[in-house]
N, C-alpha and C positions, 0 to 999 in steps of 0.2 A: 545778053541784051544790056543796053546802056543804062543804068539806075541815076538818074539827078539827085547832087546832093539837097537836101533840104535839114529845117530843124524848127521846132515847134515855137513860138514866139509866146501863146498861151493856150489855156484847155481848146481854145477853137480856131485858132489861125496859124498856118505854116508858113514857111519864107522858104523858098525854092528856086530852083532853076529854070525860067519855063523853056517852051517850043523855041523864043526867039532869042535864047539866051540872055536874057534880064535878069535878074534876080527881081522874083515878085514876090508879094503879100496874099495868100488866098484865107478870106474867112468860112468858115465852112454853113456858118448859121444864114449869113446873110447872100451867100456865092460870090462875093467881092474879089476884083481882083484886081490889087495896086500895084503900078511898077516901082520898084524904089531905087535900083541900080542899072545903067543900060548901055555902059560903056564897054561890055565884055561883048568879046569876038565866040566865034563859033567856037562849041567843045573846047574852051580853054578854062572852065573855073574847073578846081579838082574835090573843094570841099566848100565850107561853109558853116558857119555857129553862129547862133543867135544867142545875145547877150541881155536878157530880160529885164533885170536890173536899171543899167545903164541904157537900152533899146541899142546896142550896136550889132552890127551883121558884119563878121570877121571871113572874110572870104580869102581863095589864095586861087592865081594864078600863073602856072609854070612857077619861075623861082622868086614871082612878089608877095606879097601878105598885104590885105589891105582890110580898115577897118573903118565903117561906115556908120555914119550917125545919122540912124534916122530920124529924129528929133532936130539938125541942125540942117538933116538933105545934105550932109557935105561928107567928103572922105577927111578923116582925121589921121590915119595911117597909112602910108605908102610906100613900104618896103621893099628893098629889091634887094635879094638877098645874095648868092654865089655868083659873081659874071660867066659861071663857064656855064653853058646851056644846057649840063645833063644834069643839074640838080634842080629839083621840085619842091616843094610844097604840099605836100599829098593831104596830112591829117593835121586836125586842127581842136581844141576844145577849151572851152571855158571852165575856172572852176566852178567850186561848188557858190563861192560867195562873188563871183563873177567878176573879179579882180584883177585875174592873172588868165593868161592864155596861152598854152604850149600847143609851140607847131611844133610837125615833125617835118625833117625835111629826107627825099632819097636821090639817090648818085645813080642815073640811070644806067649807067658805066661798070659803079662799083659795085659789090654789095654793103653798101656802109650806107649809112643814115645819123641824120643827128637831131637835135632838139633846140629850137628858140623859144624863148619867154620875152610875153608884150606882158609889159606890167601898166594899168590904165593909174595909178599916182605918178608914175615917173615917167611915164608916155615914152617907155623906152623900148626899143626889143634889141634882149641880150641872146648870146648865145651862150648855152650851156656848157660849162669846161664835160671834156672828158664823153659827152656822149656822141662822139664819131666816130664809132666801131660800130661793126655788125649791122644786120640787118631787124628796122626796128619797124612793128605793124601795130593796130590796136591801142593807141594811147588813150588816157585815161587818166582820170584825175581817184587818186585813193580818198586824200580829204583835202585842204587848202592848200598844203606845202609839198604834196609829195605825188608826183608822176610816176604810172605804171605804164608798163608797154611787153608788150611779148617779143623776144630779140632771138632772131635764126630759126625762128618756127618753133624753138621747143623750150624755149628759159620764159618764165616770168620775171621780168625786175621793173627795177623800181629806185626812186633816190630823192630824198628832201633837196626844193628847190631851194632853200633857203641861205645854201650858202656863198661861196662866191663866185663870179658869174664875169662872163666877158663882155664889156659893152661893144657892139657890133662896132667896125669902124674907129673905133677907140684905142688909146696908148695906155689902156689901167695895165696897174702889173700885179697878179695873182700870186698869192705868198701861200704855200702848204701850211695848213694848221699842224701836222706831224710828216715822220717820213717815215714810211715802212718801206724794208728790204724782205720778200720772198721771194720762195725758189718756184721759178716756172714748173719744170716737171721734174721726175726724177733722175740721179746721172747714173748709168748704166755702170759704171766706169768706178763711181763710188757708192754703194751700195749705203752706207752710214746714215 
């Protein structure tokens, strides 16, 4: 059965998906129920997080990310992330001090996934180097700087966002802090 995303806004009000596909406001004390988002088509949003803090409602559908001020009623972010039509937007979270937001995104194609950061002082969304491999479910914030995710069904990882990052659509050029050279597995051929 189909489960609507939703996410707690405070101890008594949720923000969800309803029946007509809106994203609404339901208080539970008073049965209120506000529309705040109405632009989304049938069964196309895949997640949603509410940002307490700031009151913003970070929604994603298919391969866009969008972030919504309900305070100003306007969208302030409106992303549209890979042109090829098999990558998504699936999972989405705020951190802990509501600052930073990691999507995940999946290759409905491949099994690879990867990871963007909206960061709300630089009103930017980067994409993270390095995490498009493997198959990533379960994101998760450990504390401010560092995303966990469970990758291929059976690895927990995990990696500080804090260091350098690709601006989406951008010419930045990424410099290795070191270089390490390992050996993938071992050679049959040379034992040593």
């Amino acid at each position: 059965e189909h489960c609507c995303p939703y996410s707690w806004t405070c101890d008594s009000t949720i923000v969800y998906l309803s029946q007509d596909y809106s994203i609404a406001e339901y208080n539970i004390y008073t049965k209120g129920i506000d529309t705040l988002v109405t632009h989304l088509k049938e069964d196309s949003i895949l997640d949603l997080d509410y940002n307490i803090k700031e009151k913003l409602i970070a929604y994603t559908i298919n391969n866009n990310l969008y972030i919504y001020d309900t305070k100003a009623k306007e969208s302030i972010v409106d992303f549209q992330g890979s042109s090829y039509g098999s990558v998504e937007f699936r999972e989405l979270k705020w951190n802990k001090d509501e600052n930073k937001l990691a999507v995940l995104s999946y290759d409905s194609t491949n099994p690879i996934s990867a990871i963007y950061l909206y960061e709300i002082d630089s009103n930017k969304v980067r994409f993270v180097p390095n995490s498009y491999s493997g198959h990533k479910t379960s994101l998760e914030w450990l504390d401010n700087d560092t995303v966990v995710y469970v990758k291929n069904e059976n690895s927990l990882m995990g990696f500080d966002i804090t260091g350098a990052f690709t601006d989406v659509g951008g010419d930045n050029e990424i410099n290795p802090r070191d270089y390490t050279l390992k050996q993938n597995y071992p050679n049959p051929f040379n034992p040593s």
